[in-house]
C-alpha positions as CSV (number, residue, x, y, z in Angstrom):
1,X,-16.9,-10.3,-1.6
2,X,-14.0,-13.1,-1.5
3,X,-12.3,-11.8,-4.5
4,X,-12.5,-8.2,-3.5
5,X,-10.7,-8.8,-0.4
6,X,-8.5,-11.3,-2.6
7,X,-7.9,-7.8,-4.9
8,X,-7.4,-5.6,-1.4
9,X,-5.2,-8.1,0.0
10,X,-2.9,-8.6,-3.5
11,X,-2.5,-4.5,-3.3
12,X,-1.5,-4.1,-0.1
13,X,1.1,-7.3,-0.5
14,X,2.5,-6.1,-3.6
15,X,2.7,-1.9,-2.4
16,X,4.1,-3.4,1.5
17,X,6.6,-5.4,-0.4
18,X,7.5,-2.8,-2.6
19,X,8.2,-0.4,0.3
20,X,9.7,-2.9,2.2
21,X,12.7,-4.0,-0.4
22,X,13.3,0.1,-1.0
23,X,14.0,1.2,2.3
24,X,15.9,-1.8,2.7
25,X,18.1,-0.8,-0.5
26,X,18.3,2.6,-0.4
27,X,17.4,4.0,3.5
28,X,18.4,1.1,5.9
29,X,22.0,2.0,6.6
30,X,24.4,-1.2,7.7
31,X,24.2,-2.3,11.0
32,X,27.0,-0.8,13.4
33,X,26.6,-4.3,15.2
34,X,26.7,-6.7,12.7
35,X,29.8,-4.5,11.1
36,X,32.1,-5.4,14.3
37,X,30.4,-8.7,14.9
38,X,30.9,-10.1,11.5
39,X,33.0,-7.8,9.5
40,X,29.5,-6.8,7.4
41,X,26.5,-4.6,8.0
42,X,24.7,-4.8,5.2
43,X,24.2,-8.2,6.3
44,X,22.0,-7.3,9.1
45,X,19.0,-7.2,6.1
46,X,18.5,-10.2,5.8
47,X,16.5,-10.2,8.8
48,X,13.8,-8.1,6.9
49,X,12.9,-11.9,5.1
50,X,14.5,-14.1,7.4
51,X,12.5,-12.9,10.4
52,X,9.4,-12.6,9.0
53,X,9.2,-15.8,7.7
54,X,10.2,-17.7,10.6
55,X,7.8,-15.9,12.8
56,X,4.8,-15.7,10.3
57,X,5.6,-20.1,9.8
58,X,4.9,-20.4,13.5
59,X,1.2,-18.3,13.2
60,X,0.9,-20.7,10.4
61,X,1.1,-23.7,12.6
62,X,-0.9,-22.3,15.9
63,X,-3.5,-21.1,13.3
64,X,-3.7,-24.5,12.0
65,X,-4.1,-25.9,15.1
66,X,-6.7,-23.8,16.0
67,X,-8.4,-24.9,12.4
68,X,-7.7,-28.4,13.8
69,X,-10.0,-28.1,17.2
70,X,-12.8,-26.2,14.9
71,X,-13.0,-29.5,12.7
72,X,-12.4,-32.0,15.4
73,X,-15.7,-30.3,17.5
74,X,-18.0,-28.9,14.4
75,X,-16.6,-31.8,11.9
76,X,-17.2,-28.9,9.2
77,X,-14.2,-29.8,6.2
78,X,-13.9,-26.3,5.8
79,X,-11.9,-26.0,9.2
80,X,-9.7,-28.8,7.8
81,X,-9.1,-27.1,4.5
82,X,-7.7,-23.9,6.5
83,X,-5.7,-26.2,8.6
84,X,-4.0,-28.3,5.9
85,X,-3.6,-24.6,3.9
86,X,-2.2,-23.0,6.8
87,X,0.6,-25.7,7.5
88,X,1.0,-26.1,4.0
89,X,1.6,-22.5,3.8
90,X,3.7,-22.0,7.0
91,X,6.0,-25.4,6.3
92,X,6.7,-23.5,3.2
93,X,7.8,-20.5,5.3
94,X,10.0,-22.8,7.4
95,X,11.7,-23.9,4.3
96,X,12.3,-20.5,3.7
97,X,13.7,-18.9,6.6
98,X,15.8,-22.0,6.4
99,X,17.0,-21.1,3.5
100,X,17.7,-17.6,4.4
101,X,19.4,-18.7,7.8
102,X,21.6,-20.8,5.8
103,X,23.0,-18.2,3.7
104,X,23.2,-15.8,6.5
105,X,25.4,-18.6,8.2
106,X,27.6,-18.6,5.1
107,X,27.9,-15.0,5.2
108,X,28.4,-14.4,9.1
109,X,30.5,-17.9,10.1
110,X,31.8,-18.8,6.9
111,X,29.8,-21.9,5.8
112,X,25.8,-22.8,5.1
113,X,25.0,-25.3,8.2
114,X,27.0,-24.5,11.2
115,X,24.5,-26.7,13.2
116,X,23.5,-24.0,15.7
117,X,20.9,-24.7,18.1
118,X,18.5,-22.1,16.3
119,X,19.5,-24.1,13.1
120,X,19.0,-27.5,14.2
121,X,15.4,-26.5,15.8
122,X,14.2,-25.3,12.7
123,X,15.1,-28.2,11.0
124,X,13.2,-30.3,13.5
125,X,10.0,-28.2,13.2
126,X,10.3,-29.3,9.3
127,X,11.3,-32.3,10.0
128,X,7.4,-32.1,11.6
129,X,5.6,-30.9,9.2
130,X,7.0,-33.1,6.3
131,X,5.5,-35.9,8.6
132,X,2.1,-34.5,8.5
133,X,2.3,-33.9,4.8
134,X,3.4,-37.5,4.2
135,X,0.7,-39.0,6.4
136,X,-2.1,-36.8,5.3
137,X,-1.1,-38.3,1.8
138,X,-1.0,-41.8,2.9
139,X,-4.5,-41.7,4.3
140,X,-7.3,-42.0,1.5
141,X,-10.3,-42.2,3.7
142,X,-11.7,-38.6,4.0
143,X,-12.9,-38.5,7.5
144,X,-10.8,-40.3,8.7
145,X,-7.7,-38.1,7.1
146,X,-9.7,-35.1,8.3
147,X,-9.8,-36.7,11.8
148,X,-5.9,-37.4,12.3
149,X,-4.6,-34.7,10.5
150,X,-6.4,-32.3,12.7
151,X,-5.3,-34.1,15.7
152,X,-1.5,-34.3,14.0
153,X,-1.9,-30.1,13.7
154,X,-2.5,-29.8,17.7
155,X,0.0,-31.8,18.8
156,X,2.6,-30.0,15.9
157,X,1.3,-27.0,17.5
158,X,2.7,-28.2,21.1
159,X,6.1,-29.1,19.3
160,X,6.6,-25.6,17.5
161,X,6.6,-23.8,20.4
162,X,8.9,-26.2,22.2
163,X,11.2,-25.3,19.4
164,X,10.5,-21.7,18.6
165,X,10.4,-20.5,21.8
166,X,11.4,-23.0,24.4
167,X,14.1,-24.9,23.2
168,X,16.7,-21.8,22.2
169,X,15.9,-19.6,24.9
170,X,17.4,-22.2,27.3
171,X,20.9,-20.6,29.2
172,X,22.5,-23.9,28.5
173,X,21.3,-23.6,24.4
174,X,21.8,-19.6,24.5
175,X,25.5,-20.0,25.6
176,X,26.3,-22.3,23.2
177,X,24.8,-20.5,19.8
178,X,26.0,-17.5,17.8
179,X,22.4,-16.9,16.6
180,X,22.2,-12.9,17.0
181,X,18.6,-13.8,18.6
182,X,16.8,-11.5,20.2
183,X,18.8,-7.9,19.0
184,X,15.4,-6.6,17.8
185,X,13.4,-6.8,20.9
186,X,16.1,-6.0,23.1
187,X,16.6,-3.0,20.8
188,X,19.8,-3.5,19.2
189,X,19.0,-2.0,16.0
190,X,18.3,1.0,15.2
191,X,15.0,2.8,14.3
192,X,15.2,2.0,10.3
193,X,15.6,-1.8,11.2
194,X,13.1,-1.9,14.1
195,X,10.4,-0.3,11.1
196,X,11.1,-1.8,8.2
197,X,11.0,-5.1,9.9
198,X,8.1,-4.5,11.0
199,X,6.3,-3.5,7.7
200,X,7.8,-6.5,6.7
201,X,5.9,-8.9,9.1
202,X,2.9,-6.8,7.9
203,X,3.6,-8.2,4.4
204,X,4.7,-11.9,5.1
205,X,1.5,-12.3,7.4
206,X,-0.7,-10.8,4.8
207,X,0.9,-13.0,1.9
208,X,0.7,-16.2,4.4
209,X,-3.4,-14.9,4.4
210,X,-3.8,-14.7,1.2
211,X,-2.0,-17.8,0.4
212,X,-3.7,-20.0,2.7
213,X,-6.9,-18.3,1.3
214,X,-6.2,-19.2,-2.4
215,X,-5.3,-22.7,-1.1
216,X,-8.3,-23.3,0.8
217,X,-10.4,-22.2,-2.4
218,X,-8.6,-24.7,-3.9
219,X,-9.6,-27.6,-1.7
220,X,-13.1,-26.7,-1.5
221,X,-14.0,-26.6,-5.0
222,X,-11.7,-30.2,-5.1
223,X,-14.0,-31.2,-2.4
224,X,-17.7,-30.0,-4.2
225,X,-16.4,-31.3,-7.7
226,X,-16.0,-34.7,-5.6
227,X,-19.2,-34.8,-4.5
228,X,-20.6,-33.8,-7.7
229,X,-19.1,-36.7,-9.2
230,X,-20.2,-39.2,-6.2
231,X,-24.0,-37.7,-6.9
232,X,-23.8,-38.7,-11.1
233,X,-22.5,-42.0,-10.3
234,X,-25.1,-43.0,-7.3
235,X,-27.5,-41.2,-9.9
């Protein structure tokens, strides 16, 4: 049953993708608002990645909260394999709508780190995560690692949406970016963007499942191999 929803899922990724990247080419027209803002509309397509990824990271991280509270009442590793996968997955997210932000930087402003409030936040909420990855590896007790990494997930939780959606929305941290945040909701772009970016979120989200699937898989045959092992050498 788990790979044939592994097979559905890896279909619907790659065909969603596939769409995705040729209306994007060959359909999406450049953005009239983007053309008089920045001198480019065909730059406005980078939000078909750049969005996605940054909102699909942050249901990475609530998931993985959630994950968190499920081990932290049940004890059940299983819940703390899907909340290491999921921030595993969604830091890797982060990293890339960084990524993507920077070069949309360089191609709107002019240069790759401009230090913009949305910027900087992002950079905190990896800033994070790379903590929880660096103390769930220092911990070698199980349990215990289980214990204070779920614990680390629902208090990261409580700091991403300070960042996502608290932090940048402020009128004091609004007035002083050039982040073109919010033109989609507030229906700035046009019908092409408003769908494609949509089937794109379809796709990252589905890609984050899958991913956070095939990591969890990972951990739990890790996890019965080790307790194989334990049982041969108390044998």
């Amino acid at each position: 049953m788990r790979r044939t929803i592994g097979h559905i899922l890896t279909v619907a990724i790659g065909v969603l993708m596939v769409v995705v990247f040729t209306l994007a080419f060959f359909w999406v027209p450049p953005a009239k608002e983007f053309a008089e803002w920045y001198g480019n509309g065909h730059i406005a397509k980078i939000i078909f990645v750049h969005v996605p990824l940054a909102i699909v990271s942050f249901i990475g991280f609530i998931a993985a909260a959630i994950f968190g509270v499920a081990y932290l009442m049940t004890r059940k590793a299983q819940w703390d394999e899907l909340s290491y996968a999921s921030i595993e997955v969604g830091w890797l997210f982060a990293v890339l709508a960084t990524v993507t932000g920077s070069y949309f930087s360089r191609l709107a402003w002019g240069e790759w780190w401009s230090w913009d409030p949305r910027q900087t936040t992002m950079l905190l909420v990896l800033l994070t995560y790379s903590a929880y990855l660096l103390v769930r590896g220092a911990i070698e007790d199980t349990e215990r690692k289980a214990s204070v990494s779920a614990a680390y997930a629902v208090l990261g939780a409580v700091a991403s949406i300070f960042f996502y959606w608290v932090v940048p929305y402020l009128p004091t941290v609004q007035a002083a970016s050039a982040h073109p945040s919010g033109i989609i909701a507030r229906g700035g772009l046009d019908f092409h963007y408003r769908l494609v970016v949509r089937l794109s979120m379809l796709a990252f989200l589905l890609l984050f499942v899958q991913l956070v699937r095939t990591k969890s898989a990972i951990l739990r045959l890790e996890r019965v191999k080790m307790q194989i092992a334990l049982r041969e050498t108390e044998a």
